[in-house]
C-alpha positions as CSV (number, residue, x, y, z in Angstrom):
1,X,-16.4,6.4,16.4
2,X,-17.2,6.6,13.1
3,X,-18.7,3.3,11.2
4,X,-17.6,4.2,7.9
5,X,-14.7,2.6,6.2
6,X,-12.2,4.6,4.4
7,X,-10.4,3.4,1.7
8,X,-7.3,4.0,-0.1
9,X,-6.9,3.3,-3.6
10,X,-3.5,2.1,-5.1
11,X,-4.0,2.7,-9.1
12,X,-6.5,5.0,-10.4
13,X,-6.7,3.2,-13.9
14,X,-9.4,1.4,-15.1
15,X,-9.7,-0.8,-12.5
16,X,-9.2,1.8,-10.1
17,X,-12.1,3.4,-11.0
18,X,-13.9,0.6,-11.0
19,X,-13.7,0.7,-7.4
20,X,-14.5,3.9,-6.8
21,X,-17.9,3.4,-8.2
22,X,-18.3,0.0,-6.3
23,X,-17.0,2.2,-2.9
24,X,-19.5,5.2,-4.0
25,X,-22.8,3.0,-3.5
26,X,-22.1,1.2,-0.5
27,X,-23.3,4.0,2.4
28,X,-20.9,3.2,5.0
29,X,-17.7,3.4,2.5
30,X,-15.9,6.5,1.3
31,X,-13.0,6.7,-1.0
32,X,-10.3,9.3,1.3
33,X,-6.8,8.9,-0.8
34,X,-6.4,7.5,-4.2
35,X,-2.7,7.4,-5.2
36,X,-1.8,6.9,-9.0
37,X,2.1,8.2,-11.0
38,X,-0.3,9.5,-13.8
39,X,-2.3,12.7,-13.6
40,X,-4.7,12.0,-16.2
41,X,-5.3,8.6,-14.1
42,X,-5.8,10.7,-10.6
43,X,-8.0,13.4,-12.4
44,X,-10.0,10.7,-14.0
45,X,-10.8,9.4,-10.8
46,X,-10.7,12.8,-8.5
47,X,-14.0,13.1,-11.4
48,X,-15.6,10.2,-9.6
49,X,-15.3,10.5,-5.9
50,X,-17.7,12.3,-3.8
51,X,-16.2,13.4,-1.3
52,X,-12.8,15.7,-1.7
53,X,-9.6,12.8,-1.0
54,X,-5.9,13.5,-1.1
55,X,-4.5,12.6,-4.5
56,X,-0.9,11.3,-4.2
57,X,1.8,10.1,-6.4
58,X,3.7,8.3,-4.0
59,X,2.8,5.0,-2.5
60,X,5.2,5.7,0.8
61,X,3.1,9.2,1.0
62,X,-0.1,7.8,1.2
63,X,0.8,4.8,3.3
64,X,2.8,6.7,5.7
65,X,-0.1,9.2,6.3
66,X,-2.1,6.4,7.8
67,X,-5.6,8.0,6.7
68,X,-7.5,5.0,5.5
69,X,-8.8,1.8,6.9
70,X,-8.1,0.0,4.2
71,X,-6.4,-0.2,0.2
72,X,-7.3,-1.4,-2.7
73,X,-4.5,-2.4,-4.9
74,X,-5.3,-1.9,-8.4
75,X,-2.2,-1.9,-10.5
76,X,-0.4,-4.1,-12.8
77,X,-0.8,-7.8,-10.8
78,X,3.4,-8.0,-11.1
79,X,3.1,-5.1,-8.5
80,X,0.6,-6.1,-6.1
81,X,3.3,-8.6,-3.7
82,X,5.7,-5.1,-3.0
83,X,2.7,-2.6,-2.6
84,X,1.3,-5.3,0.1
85,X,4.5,-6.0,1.6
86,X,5.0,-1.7,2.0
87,X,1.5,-1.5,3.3
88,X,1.9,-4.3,5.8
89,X,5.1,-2.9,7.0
90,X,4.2,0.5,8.1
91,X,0.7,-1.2,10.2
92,X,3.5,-3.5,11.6
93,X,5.4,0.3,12.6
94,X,2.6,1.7,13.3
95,X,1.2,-0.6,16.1
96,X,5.5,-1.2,17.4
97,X,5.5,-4.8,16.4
98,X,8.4,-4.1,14.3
């Protein structure tokens, strides 16, 4: 078992990136799916990450694909409730408690 935490990233704006960089110096972190509507967002950040990651422009994609440990949610604030509420969902579906 692996002690690294992967991370999914939800908004690969400014503050998306932000992240990324914070993720890319801690050793035991690695950025594996960063999910973003706009393409020069994702290949802005695609620029930063180390190791290769799915790209996505679908939250349900990137959710439902269960590949990360954990998200970041860095979009507009006004969005962060739903993109929680998605997110919490599907690990409710995943481990049948729903």
């Amino acid at each position: 078992m692996s002690n690294t935490i992967k991370y999914g990233i939800i908004g690969a704006g400014v503050m998306g990136q932000e992240h990324i960089h914070n993720i890319n110096i801690i050793n035991s972190a690695e950025v594996v799916a960063v999910c973003d509507t706009n393409e020069i967002s994702n290949n802005q950040a695609r620029s930063l990450i180390k190791d290769p990651a799915k790209f996505y422009n679908n939250i349900e994609d990137l959710i439902n694909n269960n590949i990360a440990d954990a998200y970041i949610i860095a979009t507009p604030n006004f969005s962060h409730i739903d993109i929680l509420e998605r997110i919490l969902k599907n690990i409710l579906k995943k481990h049948q408690i729903i």
